[in-house]
C-alpha positions as CSV (number, residue, x, y, z in Angstrom):
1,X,66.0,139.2,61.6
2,X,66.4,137.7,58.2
3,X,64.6,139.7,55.4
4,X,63.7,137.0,51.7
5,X,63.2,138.7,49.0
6,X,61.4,136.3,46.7
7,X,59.6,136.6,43.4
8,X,59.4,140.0,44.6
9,X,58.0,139.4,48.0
10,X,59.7,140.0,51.4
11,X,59.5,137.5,54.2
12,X,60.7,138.2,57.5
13,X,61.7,136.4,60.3
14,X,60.8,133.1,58.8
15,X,61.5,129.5,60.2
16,X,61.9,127.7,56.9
17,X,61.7,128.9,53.1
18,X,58.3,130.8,51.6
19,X,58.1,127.2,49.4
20,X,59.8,124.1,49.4
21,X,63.2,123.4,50.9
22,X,66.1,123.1,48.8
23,X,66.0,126.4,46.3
24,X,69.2,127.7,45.6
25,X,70.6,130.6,47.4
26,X,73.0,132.7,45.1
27,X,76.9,132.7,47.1
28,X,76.6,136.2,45.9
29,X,74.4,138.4,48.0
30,X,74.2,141.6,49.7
31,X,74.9,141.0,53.5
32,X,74.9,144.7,55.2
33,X,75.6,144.8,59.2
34,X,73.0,146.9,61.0
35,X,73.1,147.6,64.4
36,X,69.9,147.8,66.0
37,X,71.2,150.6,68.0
38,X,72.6,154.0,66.7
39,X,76.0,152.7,65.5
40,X,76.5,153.0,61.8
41,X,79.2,150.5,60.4
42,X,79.2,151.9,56.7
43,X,81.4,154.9,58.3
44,X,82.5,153.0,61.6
45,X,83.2,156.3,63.6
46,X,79.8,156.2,65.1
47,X,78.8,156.5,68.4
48,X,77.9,152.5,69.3
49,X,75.3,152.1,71.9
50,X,75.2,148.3,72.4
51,X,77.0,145.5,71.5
52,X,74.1,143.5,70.0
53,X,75.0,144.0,65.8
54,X,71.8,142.4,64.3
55,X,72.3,140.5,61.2
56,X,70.1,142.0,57.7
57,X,70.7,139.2,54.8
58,X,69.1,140.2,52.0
59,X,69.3,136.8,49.8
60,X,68.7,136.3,46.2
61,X,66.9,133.4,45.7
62,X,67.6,132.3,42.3
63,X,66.7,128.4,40.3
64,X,69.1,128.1,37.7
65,X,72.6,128.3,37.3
66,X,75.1,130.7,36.6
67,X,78.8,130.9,35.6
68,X,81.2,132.4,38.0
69,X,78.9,132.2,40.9
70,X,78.4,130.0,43.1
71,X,75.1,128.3,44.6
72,X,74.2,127.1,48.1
73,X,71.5,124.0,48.7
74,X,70.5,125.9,52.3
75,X,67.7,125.9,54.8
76,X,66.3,129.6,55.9
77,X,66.6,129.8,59.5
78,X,65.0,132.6,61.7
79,X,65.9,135.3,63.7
80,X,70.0,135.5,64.6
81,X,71.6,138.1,66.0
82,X,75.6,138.0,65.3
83,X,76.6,135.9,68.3
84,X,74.2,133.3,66.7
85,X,75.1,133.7,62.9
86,X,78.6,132.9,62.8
87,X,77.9,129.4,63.2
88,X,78.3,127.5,60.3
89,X,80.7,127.2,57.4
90,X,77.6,128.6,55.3
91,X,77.4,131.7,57.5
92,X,81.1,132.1,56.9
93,X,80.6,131.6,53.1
94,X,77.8,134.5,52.8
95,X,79.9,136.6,55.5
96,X,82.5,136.8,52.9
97,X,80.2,137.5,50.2
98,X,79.4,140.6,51.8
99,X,82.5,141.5,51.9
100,X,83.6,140.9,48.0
101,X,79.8,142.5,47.8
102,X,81.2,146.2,49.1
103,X,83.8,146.2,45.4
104,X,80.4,146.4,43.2
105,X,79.9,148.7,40.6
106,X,76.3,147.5,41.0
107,X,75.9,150.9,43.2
108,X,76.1,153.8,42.0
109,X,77.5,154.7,45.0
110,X,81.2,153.3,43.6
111,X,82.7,156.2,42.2
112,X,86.4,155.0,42.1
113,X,86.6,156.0,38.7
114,X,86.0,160.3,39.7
115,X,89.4,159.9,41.8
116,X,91.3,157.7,39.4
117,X,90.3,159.4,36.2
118,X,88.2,162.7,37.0
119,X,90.9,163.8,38.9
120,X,93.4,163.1,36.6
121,X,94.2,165.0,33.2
122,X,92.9,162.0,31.3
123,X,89.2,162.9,31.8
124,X,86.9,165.4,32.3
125,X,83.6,165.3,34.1
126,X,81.4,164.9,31.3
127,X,77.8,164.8,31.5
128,X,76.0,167.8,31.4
129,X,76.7,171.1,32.6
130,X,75.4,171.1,36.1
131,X,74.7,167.7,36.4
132,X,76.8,166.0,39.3
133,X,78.6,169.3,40.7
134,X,80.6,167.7,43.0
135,X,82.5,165.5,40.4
136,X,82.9,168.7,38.4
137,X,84.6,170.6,41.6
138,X,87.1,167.4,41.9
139,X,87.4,167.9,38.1
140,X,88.7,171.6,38.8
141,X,90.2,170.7,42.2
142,X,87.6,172.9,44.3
143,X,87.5,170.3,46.6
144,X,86.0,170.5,50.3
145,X,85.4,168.1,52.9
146,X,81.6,167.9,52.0
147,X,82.1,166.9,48.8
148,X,79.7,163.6,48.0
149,X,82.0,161.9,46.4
150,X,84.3,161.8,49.0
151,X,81.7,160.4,51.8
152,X,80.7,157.8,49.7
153,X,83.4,155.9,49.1
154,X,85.0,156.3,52.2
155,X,81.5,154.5,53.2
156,X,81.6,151.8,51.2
157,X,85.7,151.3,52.0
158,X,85.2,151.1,55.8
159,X,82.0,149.3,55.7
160,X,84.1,146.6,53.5
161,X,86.5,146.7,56.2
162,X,83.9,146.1,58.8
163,X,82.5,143.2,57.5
164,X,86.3,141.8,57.0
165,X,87.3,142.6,60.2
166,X,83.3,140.9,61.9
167,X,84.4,137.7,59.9
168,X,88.3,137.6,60.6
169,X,87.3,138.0,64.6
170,X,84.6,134.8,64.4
171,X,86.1,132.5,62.2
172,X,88.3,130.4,63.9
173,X,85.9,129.5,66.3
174,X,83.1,127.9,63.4
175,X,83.6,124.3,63.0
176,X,84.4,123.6,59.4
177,X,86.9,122.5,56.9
178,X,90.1,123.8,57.8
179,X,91.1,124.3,54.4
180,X,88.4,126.2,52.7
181,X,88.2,128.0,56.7
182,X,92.2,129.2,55.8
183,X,91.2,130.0,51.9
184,X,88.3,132.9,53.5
185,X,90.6,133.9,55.7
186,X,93.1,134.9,53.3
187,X,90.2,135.9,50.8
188,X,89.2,138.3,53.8
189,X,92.5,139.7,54.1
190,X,93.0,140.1,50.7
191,X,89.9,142.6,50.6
192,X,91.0,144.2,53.5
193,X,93.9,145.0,52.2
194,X,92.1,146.3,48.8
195,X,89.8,148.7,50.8
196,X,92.5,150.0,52.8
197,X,95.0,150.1,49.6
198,X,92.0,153.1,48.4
199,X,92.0,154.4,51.5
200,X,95.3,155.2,51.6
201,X,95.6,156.0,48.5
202,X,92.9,158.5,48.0
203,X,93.2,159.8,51.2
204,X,96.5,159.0,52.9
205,X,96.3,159.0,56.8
206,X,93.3,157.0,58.2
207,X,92.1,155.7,60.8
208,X,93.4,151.8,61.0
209,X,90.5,149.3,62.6
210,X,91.8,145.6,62.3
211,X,89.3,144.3,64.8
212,X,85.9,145.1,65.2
213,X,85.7,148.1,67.8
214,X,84.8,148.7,70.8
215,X,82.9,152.0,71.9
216,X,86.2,153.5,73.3
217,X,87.9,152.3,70.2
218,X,85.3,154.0,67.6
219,X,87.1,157.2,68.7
220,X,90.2,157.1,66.6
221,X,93.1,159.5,64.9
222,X,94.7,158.5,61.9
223,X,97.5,155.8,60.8
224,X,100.1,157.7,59.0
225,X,100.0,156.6,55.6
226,X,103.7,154.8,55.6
227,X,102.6,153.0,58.5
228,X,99.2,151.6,56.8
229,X,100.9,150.8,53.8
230,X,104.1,148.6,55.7
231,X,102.0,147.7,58.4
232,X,98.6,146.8,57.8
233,X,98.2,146.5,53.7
234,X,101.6,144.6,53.1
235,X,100.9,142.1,56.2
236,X,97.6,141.3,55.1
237,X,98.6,140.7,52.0
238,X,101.7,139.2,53.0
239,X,98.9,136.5,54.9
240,X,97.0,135.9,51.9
241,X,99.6,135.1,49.7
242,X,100.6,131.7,51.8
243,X,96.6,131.5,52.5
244,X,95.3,131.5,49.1
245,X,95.3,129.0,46.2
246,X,97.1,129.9,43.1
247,X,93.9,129.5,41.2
248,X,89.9,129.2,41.2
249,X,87.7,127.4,38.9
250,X,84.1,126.9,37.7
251,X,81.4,128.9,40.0
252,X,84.4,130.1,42.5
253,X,86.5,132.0,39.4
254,X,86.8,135.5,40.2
255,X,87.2,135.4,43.5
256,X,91.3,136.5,44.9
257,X,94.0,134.2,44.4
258,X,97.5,134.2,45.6
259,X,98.6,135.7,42.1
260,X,95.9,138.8,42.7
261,X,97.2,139.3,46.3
262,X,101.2,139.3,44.5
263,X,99.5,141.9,42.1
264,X,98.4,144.4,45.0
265,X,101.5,143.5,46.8
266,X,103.7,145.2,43.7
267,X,101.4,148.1,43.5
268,X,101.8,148.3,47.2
269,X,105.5,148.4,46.8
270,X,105.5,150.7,43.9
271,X,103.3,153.5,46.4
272,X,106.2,153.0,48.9
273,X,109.0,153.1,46.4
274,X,110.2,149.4,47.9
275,X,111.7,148.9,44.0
276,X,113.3,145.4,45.1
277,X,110.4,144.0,46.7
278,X,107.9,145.1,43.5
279,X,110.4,143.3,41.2
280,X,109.5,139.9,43.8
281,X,106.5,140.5,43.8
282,X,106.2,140.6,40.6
283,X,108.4,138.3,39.0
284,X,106.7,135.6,41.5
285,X,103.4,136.0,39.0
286,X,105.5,136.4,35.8
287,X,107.5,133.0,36.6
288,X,104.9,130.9,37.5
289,X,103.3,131.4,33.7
290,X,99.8,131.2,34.8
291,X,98.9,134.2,32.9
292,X,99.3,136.1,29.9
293,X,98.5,139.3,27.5
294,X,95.5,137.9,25.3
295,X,96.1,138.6,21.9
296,X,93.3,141.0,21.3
297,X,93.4,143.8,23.8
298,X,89.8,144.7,23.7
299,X,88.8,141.0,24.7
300,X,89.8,142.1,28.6
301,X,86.4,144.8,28.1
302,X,84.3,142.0,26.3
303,X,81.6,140.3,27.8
304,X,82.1,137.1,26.4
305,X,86.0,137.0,27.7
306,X,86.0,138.9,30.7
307,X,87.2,136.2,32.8
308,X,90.2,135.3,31.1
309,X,93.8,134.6,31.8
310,X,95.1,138.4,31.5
311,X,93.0,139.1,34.6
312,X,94.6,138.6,38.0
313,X,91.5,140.3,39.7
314,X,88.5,141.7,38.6
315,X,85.2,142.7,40.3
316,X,82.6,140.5,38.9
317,X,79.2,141.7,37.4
318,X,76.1,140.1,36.5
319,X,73.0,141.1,34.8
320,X,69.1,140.4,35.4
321,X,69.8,139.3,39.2
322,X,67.8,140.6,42.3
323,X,69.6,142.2,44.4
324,X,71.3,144.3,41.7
325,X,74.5,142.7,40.4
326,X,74.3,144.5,37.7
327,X,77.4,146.9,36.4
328,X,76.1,150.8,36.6
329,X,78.7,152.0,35.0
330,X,77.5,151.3,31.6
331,X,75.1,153.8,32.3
332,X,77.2,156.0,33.9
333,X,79.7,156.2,30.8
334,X,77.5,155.9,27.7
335,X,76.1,158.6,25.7
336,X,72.7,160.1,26.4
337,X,71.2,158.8,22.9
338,X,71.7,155.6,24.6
339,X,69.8,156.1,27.8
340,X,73.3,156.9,29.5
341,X,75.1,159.9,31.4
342,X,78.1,160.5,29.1
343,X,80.3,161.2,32.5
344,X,84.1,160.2,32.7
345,X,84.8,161.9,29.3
346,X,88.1,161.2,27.6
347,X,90.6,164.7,27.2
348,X,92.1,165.6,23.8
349,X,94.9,165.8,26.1
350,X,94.5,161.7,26.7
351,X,93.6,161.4,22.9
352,X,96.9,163.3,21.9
353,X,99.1,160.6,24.1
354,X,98.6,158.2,21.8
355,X,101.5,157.5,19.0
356,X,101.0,157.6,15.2
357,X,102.6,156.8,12.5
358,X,104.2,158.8,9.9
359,X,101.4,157.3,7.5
360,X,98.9,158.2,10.4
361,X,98.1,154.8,11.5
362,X,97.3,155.8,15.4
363,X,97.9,152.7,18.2
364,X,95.3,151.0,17.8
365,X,94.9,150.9,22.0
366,X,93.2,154.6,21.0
367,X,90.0,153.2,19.4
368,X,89.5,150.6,22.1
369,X,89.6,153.1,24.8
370,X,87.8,156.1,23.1
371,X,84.9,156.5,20.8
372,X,86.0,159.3,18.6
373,X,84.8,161.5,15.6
374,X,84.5,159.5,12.4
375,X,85.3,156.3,14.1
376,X,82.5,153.1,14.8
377,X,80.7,153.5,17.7
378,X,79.6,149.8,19.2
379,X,79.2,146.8,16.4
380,X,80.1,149.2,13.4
381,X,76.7,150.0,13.3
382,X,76.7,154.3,13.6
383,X,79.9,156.6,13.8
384,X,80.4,158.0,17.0
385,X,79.2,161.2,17.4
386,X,81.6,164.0,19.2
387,X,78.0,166.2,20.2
388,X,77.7,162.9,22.5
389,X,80.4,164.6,25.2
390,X,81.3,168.0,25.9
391,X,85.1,166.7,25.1
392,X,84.3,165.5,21.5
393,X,85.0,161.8,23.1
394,X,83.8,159.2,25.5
395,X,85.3,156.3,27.1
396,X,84.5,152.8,25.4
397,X,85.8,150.4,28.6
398,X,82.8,149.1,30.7
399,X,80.2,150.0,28.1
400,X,78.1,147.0,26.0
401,X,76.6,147.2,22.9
402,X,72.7,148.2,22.8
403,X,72.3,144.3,21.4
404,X,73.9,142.9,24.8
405,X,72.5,145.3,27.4
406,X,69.4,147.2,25.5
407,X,68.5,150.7,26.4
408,X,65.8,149.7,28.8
409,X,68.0,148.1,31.5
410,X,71.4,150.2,30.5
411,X,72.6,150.4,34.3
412,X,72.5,146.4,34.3
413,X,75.8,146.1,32.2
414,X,77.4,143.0,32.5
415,X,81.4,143.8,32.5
416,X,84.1,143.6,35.4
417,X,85.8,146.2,36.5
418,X,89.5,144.7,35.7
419,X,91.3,145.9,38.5
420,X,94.5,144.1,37.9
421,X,95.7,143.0,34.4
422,X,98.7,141.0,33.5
423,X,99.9,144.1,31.3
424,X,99.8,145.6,34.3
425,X,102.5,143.6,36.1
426,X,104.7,143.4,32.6
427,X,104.6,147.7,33.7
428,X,105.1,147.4,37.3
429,X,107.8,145.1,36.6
430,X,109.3,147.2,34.2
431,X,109.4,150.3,36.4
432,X,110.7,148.4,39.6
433,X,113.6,147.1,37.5
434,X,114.5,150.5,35.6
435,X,114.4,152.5,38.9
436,X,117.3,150.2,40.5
437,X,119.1,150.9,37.7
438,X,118.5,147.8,35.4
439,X,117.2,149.7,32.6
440,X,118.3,147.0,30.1
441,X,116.3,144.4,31.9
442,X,113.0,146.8,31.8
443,X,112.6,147.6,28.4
444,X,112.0,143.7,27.7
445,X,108.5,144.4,29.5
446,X,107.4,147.5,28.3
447,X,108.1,145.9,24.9
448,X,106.4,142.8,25.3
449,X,103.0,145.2,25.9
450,X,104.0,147.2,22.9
451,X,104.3,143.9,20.7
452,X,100.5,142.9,21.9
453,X,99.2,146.3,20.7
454,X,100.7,146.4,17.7
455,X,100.1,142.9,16.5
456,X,96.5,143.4,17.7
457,X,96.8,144.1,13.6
458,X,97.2,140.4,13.2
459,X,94.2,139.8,15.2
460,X,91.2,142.1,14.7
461,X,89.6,141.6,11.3
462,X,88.0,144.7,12.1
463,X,91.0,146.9,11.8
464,X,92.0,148.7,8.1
465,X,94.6,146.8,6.8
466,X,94.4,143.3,8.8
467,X,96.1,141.0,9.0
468,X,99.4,142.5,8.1
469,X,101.0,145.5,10.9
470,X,101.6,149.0,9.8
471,X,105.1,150.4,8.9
472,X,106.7,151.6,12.0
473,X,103.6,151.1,14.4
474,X,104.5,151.0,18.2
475,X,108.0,150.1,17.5
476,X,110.5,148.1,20.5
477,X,111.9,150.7,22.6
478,X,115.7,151.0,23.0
479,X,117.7,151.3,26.9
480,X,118.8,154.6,26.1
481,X,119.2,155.5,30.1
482,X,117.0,155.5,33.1
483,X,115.3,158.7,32.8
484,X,114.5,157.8,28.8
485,X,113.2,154.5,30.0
486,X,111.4,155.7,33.0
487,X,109.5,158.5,30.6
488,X,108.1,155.3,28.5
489,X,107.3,153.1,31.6
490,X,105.4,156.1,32.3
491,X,104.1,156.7,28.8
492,X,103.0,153.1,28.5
493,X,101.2,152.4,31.5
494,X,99.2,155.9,30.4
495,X,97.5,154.5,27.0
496,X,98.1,150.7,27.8
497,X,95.9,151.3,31.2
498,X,93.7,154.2,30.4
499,X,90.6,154.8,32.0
500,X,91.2,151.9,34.5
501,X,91.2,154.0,37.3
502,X,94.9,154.0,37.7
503,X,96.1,157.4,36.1
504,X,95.5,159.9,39.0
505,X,97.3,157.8,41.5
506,X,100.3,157.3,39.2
507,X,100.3,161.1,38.5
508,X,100.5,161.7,41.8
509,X,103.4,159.0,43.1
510,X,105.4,160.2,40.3
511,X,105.8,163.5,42.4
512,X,106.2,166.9,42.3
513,X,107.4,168.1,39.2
514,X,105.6,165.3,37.0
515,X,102.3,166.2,38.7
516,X,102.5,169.9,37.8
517,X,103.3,169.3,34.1
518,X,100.5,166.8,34.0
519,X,98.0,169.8,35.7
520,X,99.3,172.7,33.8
521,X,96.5,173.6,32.7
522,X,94.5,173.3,36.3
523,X,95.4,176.3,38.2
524,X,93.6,175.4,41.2
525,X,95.8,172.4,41.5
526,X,98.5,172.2,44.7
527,X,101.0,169.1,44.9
528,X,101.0,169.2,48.8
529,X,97.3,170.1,49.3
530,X,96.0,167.4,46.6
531,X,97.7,164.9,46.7
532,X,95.6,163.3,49.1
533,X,91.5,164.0,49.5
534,X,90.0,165.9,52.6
535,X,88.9,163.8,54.7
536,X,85.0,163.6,54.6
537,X,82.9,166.3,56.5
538,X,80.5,163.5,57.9
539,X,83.6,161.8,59.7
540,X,85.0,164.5,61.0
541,X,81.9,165.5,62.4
542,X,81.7,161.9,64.2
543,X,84.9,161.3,64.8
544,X,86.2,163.8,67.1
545,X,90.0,162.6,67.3
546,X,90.5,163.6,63.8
């Protein structure tokens, strides 16, 4: 059936809209696959009792425009089931927006951020003690399979994967234009890729669906990790870099280009340690000159420059919508004098990473990550106060001032989640070069991110001192030998990326030895036994060839 939501009224099952025809139907709605049987998608290891998968579209109906999103003029048809919806090149345009829908930070649900920084020695749970057990016991690496955390995203990963995989098998047989039919193919493969890139990276052997199953097929061991990397996440990648345009505009910016798909093909490499294909990869993005470093760091966590040219992908976010667009983790991240959770709390360990000057002028990368004792808290309005976080500090990235989202509707935060930054690259880059040996050649890119920080001095009216750069302040590194050069790749992608969900993943492909420095102080940590998650206790429980 097709459920409305409309001025907060449900219609179902209706042959034409509750009012007049041609309202505008938001491009970006929540589109969840239901069977009508017992056969749960979000997990896809269920049992599946029929092949009949019933169609739920919860549409937004919406009447005025909105940047970055796109509308459709549509007519509400009735009852489908999914032989009948993939019909149309509109039902292949809202089949991909379920898809992108699945990346959200809108849920809750989303907790990317407890394996990238959590886990890592950057953060700490936060939050009060008690509160959200299971992200403290990743925190302290008591992990078991029946940990939340772990069950929920591994949900919403495969149930992204689903809906990929449902479009990718009806595509090609919906008349439409064959261009915009080969751009959601490669859109789809992009976010394949992406949800199986987590997959493999928080939990390392998984089972590999690239079609929609079968009964038989629900029943599934693992991919070796290797294998789902090479074979699976760099061909569908590999796809949607000839399949995508180099850019979006207008209501379609934000959705995956060519250049994002390049970006996850070098982090791809750098996972496998395939140093000459991340310098390709990567160097395809830096050469083409589409993007840059903004001038002002803190403009990539902004709301008015969110989209901008640093950002090769983001997940999008908007505010005041129904269904929930609406980023969550302003809540989740902002003190509790603010109506928020204070979890994901910045180390002193993290703080300490950060370089100062002899005249104590710190990077100024520090105060745009971390609200800290004695330093302005949102719009210079209070000092931040350290009895905020049980570390003395919270994270600043993804969190609004109260004049932009108020108290009353914190969890409606309008920020992306910046997944892959042109920094970001400059890094990748950097390491890829320095680890074949071209050591000389990386430290142009880790400098070019030093030079942005620094002159963020030139900038920022708001920083002591502007416009003129402190004495000795991030100065150029020198090609003093791999391992020096490899220990300030390493460095920089630390403060330059912090608390972007990145650090635990780098900890661990840096291996062993680097990994065990960096959890020194966690004694329940084991290289071999945490490097990748457990695999949840609900899948193993359903899936009996794991």
């Amino acid at each position: 059936m097709i459920v409305i939501t409309y001025r907060g009224k449900k219609f179902q099952t209706l042959t034409s809209p509750p009012e007049s025809t041609g309202v505008h139907i938001r491009c970006h709605v929540f589109i969840h696959w239901e069977s009508i049987s017992t056969f749960n998608l979000k997990s896809m290891t269920m049992m599946k009792t029929t092949k009949n998968i019933s169609v739920l579209l919860i549409l937004s109906i919406v009447l005025s425009a909105t940047s970055c999103k796109k509308y459709l003029d549509s007519d509400l048809k009735g009852s489908r089931s999914d032989v009948q919806f993939y019909q149309t090149a509109e039902d292949a345009e809202l089949a991909l927006t379920g898809i992108y829908n699945m990346l959200s930070f809108a849920e809750s649900n989303n907790r990317l951020w407890v394996f990238g920084d959590v886990a890592s020695d950057d953060a700490a749970k936060g939050g009060n003690a008690g509160d959200q057990a299971d992200i403290g016991d990743i925190d302290d690496f008591n992990i078991s399979a029946d940990n939340g955390n772990l069950d929920v995203v591994w949900k919403i990963c495969y149930e992204g994967i689903s809906r990929a995989n449902k479009l990718l098998d009806n595509i090609n047989d919906i008349p439409m234009d064959v261009e915009r039919r080969d751009q959601i193919i490669g859109e789809s493969k992009f976010l394949r890729a992406f949800y199986y890139y987590w997959l493999g990276a928080i939990w390392g052997d998984v089972p590999v669906h690239l079609t929609s199953p079968t009964t038989e097929e629900m029943q599934k061991a693992t991919t070796p990790v290797d294998q789902l990397f090479e074979n699976v996440i760099e061909n569908d990648l590999k796809d949607a870099v000839v399949l995508l345009p180099e850019t979006f505009t207008g209501a379609d910016l934000g959705r995956a280009t060519k250049y994002a798909a390049l970006g996850l093909l070098t982090k791809t490499y750098l996972l496998e340690k395939k140093w000459s294909e991340a310098e390709d990869a990567a160097l395809q993005i830096v050469n083409q000159g589409l993007y840059f470093m903004n001038p002002l760091y803190r403009a990539n966590f902004e709301f008015t420059t969110k989209d901008n040219p640093e950002i090769l992908f983001g997940v999008q976010h908007l505010s005041g919508q129904d269904p929930w667009l609406g980023n969550r983790l302003n809540q989740w991240f902002a003190p509790q004098a603010e109506n928020g959770y204070g979890f994901n709390a910045p180390t002193q360990k993290f703080v300490d990473a950060f370089e100062v000057t002899g005249d104590s002028v710190v990077d100024p990368r520090l105060d745009y990550t971390v609200g800290r004792p004695g330093m302005p808290w949102f719009n210079d309005t209070i000092l931040f106060n350290p009895e905020w976080s049980p570390t003395g500090y919270l994270s600043k990235k993804y969190i609004q001032p109260l004049d932009e989202v108020p108290v009353e509707i914190k969890a409606d935060g309008q920020l992306n989640y910046q997944f892959i930054r042109y920094a970001d690259v400059l890094l990748m880059l950097a390491e890829a070069l320095n680890e074949q040996g071209k050591s000389g050649e990386a430290v142009n890119y880790v400098n070019m991110v030093r030079k942005r920080a620094r002159e963020s001095y030139i900038y920022d009216e708001k920083l002591p001192g502007y416009p003129n750069i402190p004495n000795e302040l991030l100065p150029d590194i020198e090609d003093t030998g791999q391992s020096d050069v490899r220990d300030a790749v390493r460095h920089e992608r630390r403060v330059e990326l912090g608390f972007e969900f990145h650090r635990y993943f780098d900890i661990i492909r840096y291996g062993f030895e680097y990994a065990n420095q960096a959890f020194e102080n966690k004694p329940n940590f084991n290289y071999e036994t945490n490097k990748f998650m457990p695999i949840p206790q609900s899948e193993l429980d359903t899936n009996f060839e794991l």
